[in-house]
Biotite code that builds the C-alpha atoms (Angstrom):
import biotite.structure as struc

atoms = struc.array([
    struc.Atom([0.000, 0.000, 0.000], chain_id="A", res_id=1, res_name="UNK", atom_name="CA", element="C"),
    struc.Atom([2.965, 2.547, 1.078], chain_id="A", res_id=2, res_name="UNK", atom_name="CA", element="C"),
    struc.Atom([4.397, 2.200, -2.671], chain_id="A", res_id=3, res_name="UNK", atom_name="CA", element="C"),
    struc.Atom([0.555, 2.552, -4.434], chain_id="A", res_id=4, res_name="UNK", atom_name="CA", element="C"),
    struc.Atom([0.221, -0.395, -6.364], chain_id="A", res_id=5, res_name="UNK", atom_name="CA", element="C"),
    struc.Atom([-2.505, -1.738, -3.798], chain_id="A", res_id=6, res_name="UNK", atom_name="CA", element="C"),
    struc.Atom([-5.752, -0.579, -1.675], chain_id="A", res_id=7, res_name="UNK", atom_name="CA", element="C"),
    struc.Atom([-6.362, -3.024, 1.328], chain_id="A", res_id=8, res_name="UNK", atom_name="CA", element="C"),
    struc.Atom([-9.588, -2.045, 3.342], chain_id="A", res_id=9, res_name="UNK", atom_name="CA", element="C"),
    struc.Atom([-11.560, -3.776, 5.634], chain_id="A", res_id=10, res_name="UNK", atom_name="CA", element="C"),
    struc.Atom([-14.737, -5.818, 4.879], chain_id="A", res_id=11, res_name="UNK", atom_name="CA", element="C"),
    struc.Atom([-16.907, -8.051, 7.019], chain_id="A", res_id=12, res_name="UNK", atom_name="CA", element="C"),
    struc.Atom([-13.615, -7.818, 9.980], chain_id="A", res_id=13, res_name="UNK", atom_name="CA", element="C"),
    struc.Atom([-11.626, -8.963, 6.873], chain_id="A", res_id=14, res_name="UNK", atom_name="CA", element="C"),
    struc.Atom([-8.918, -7.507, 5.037], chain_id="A", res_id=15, res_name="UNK", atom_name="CA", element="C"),
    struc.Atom([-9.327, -6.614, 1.364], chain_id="A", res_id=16, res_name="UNK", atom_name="CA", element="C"),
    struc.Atom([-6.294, -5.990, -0.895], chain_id="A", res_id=17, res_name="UNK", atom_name="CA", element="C"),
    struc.Atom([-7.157, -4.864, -4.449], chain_id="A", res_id=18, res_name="UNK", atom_name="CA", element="C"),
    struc.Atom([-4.872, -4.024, -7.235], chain_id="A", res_id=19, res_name="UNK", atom_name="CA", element="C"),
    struc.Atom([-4.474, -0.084, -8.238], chain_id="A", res_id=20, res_name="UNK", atom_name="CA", element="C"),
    struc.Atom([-2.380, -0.340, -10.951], chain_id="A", res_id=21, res_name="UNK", atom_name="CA", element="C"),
    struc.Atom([-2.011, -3.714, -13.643], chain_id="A", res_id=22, res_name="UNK", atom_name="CA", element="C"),
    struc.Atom([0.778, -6.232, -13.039], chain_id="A", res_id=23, res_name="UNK", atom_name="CA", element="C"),
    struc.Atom([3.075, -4.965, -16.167], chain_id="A", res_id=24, res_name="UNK", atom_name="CA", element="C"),
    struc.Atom([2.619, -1.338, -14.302], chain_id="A", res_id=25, res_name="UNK", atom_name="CA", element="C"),
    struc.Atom([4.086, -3.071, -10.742], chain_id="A", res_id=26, res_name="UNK", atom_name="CA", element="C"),
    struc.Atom([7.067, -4.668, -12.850], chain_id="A", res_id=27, res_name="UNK", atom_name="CA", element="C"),
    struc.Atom([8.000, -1.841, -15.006], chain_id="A", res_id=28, res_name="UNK", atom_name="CA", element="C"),
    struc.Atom([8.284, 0.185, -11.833], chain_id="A", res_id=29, res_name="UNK", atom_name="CA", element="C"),
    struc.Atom([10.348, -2.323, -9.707], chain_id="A", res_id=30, res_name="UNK", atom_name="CA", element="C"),
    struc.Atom([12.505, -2.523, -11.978], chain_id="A", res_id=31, res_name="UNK", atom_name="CA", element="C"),
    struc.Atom([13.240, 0.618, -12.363], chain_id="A", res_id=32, res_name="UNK", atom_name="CA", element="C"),
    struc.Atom([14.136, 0.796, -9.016], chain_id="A", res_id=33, res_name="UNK", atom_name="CA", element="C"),
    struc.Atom([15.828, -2.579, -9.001], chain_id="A", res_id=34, res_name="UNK", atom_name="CA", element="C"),
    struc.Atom([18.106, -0.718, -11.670], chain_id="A", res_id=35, res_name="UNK", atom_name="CA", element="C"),
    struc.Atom([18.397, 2.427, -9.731], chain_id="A", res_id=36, res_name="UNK", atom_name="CA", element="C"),
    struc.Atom([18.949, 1.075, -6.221], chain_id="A", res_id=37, res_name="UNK", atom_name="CA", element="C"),
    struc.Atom([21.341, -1.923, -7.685], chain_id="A", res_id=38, res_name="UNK", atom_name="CA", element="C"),
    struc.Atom([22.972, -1.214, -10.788], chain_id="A", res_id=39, res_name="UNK", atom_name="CA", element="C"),
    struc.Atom([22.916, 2.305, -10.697], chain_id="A", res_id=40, res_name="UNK", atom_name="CA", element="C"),
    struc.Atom([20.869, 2.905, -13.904], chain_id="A", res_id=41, res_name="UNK", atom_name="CA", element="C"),
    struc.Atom([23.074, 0.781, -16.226], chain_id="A", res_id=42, res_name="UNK", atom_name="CA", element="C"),
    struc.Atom([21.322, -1.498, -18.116], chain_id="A", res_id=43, res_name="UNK", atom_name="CA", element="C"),
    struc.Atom([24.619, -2.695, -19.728], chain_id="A", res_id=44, res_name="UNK", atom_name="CA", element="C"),
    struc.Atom([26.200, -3.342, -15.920], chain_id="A", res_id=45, res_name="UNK", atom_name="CA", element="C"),
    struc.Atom([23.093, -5.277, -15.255], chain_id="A", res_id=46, res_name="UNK", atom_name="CA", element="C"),
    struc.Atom([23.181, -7.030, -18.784], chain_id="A", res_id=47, res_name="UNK", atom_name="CA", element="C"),
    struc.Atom([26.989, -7.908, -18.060], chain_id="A", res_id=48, res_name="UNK", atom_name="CA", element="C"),
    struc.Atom([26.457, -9.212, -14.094], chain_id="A", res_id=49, res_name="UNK", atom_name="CA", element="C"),
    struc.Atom([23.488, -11.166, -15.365], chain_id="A", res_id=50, res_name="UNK", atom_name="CA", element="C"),
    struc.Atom([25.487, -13.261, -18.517], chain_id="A", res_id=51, res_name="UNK", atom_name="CA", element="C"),
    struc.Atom([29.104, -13.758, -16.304], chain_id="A", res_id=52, res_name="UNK", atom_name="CA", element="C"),
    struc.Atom([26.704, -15.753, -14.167], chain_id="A", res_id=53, res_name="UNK", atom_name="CA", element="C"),
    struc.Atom([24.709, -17.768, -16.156], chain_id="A", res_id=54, res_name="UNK", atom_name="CA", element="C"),
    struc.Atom([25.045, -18.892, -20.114], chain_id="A", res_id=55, res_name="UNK", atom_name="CA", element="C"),
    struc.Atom([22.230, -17.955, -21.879], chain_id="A", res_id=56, res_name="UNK", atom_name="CA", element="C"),
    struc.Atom([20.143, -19.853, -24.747], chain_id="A", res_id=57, res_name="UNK", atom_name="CA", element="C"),
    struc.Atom([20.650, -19.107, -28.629], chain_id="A", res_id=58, res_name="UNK", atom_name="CA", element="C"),
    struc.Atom([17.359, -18.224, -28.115], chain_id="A", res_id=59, res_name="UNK", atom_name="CA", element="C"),
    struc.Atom([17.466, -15.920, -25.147], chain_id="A", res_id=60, res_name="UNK", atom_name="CA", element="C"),
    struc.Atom([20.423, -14.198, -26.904], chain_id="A", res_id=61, res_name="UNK", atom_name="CA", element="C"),
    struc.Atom([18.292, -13.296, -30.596], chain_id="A", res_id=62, res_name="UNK", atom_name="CA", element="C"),
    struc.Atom([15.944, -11.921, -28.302], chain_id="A", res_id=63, res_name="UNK", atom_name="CA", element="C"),
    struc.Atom([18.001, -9.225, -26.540], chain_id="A", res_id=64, res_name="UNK", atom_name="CA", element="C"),
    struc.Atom([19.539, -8.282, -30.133], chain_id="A", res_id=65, res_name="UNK", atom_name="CA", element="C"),
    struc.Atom([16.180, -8.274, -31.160], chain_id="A", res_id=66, res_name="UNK", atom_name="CA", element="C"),
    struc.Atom([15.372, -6.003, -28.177], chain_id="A", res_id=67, res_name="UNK", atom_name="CA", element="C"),
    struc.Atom([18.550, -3.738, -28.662], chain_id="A", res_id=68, res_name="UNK", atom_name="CA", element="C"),
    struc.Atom([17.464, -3.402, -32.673], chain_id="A", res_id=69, res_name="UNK", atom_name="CA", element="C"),
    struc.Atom([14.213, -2.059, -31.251], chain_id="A", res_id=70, res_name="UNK", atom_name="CA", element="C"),
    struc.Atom([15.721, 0.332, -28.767], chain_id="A", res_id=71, res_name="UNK", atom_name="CA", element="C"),
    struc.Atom([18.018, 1.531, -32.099], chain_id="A", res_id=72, res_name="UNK", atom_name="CA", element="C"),
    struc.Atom([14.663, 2.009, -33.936], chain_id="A", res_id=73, res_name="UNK", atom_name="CA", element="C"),
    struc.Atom([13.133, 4.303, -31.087], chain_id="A", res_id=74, res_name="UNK", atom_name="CA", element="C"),
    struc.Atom([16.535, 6.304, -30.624], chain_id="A", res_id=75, res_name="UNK", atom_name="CA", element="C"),
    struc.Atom([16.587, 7.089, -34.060], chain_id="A", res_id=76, res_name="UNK", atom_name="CA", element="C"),
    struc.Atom([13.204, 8.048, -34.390], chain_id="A", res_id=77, res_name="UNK", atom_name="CA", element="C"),
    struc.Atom([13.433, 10.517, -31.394], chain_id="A", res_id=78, res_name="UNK", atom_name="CA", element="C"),
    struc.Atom([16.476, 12.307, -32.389], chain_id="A", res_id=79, res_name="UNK", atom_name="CA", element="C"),
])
């Protein structure tokens, strides 16, 4: 409740909790503070500390240059 993603209120001398914002909503903005808090904003150190650790899939790998391609995209269109 302190961070606004959910209303708890009492009904029939039971607590309540209801959503206020959607699920993608609650991820997008703990992990923005995840990447604040931990990595200090760098996607790239997070990126790095994430792959030394584990190997990743052919898969897994065509879909963060598929993700990076997309960021390009969005750069170039805002400039």
């Amino acid at each position: 409740t302190a961070k606004g993603f959910i209303d708890c209120y009492e009904e029939n001398a039971v607590n309540v909790y209801a959503p206020l914002i959607l699920r993608s909503e609650a991820a997008v903005r703990e992990t923005d503070s995840f990447l604040s808090r931990v990595y200090r904003g760098s996607v790239s150190t997070l990126l790095s500390a994430v792959t030394q650790r584990q190997s990743l899939t052919r898969s897994e790998i065509d879909e963060l240059y598929d993700i990076i391609r997309k960021a390009e995209e969005v750069q170039r269109h805002d400039e």
